[in-house]
C-alpha positions in Angstrom: -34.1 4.5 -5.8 -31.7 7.0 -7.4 -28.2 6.9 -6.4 -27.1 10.6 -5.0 -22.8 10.9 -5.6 -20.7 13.4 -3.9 -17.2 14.1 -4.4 -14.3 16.0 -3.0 -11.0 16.2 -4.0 -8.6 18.5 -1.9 -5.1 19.1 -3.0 -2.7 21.2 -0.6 1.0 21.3 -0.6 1.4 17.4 -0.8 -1.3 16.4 0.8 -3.9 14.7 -1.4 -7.6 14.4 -0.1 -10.4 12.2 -1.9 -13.8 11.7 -0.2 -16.4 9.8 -2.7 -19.9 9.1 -1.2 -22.6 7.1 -3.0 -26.4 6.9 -1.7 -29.3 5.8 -2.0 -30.9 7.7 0.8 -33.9 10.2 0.1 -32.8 12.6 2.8 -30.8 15.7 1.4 -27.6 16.0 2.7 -24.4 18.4 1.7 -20.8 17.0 2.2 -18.5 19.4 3.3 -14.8 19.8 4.1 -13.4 22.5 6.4 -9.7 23.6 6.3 -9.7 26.7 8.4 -5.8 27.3 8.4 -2.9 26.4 6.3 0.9 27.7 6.5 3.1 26.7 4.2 6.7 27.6 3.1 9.6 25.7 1.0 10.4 22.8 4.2 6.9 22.3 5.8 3.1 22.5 5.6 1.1 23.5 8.5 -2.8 22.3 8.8 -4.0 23.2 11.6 -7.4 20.5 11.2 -9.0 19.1 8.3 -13.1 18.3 8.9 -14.7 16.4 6.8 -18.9 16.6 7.5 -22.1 14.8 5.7 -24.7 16.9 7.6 -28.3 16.0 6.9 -30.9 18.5 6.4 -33.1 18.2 9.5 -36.5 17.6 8.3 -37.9 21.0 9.9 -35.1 23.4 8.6 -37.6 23.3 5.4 -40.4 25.8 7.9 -38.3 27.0 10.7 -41.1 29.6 11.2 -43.1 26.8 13.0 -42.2 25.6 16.3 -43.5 21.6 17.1 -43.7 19.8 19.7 -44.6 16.1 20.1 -45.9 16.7 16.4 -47.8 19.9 17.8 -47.5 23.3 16.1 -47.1 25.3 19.4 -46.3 29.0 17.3 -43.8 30.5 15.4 -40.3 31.7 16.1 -40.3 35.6 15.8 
């Protein structure tokens, strides 16, 4: 099996962040990190939440024009 790394290295005012991932797993994935807000001045850094996400692609994102069911095509999404 092929190993699959991913790496993210976040630097921010002080605050060092170093995810590392290694796999061996054959479903496609995407590692993502989320800072939505920072404030910073010369006394104090402000993070309002750090996420950190390894989201899988589901196996039917691929066609989400078909619709199944219990492994039944039932139609398509408009």
């Amino acid at each position: 099996m092929e190993l699959t790394r991913d790496e993210i290295q976040l630097n921010l005012k002080g605050l060092n962040l170093h995810v590392k991932r290694e796999t061996t797993s054959n479903v496609p994935s995407e590692l993502s990190v989320i800072v939505p807000r920072v404030e910073y001045d010369d006394n104090k850094v402000i993070i309002n939440s750090i996420t950190i996400v390894i989201s899988p692609r589901h196996p039917l994102a691929e066609n989400a024009q078909k619709r199944y069911v219990n492994g039944k095509l039932l139609g398509k999404h408009p």
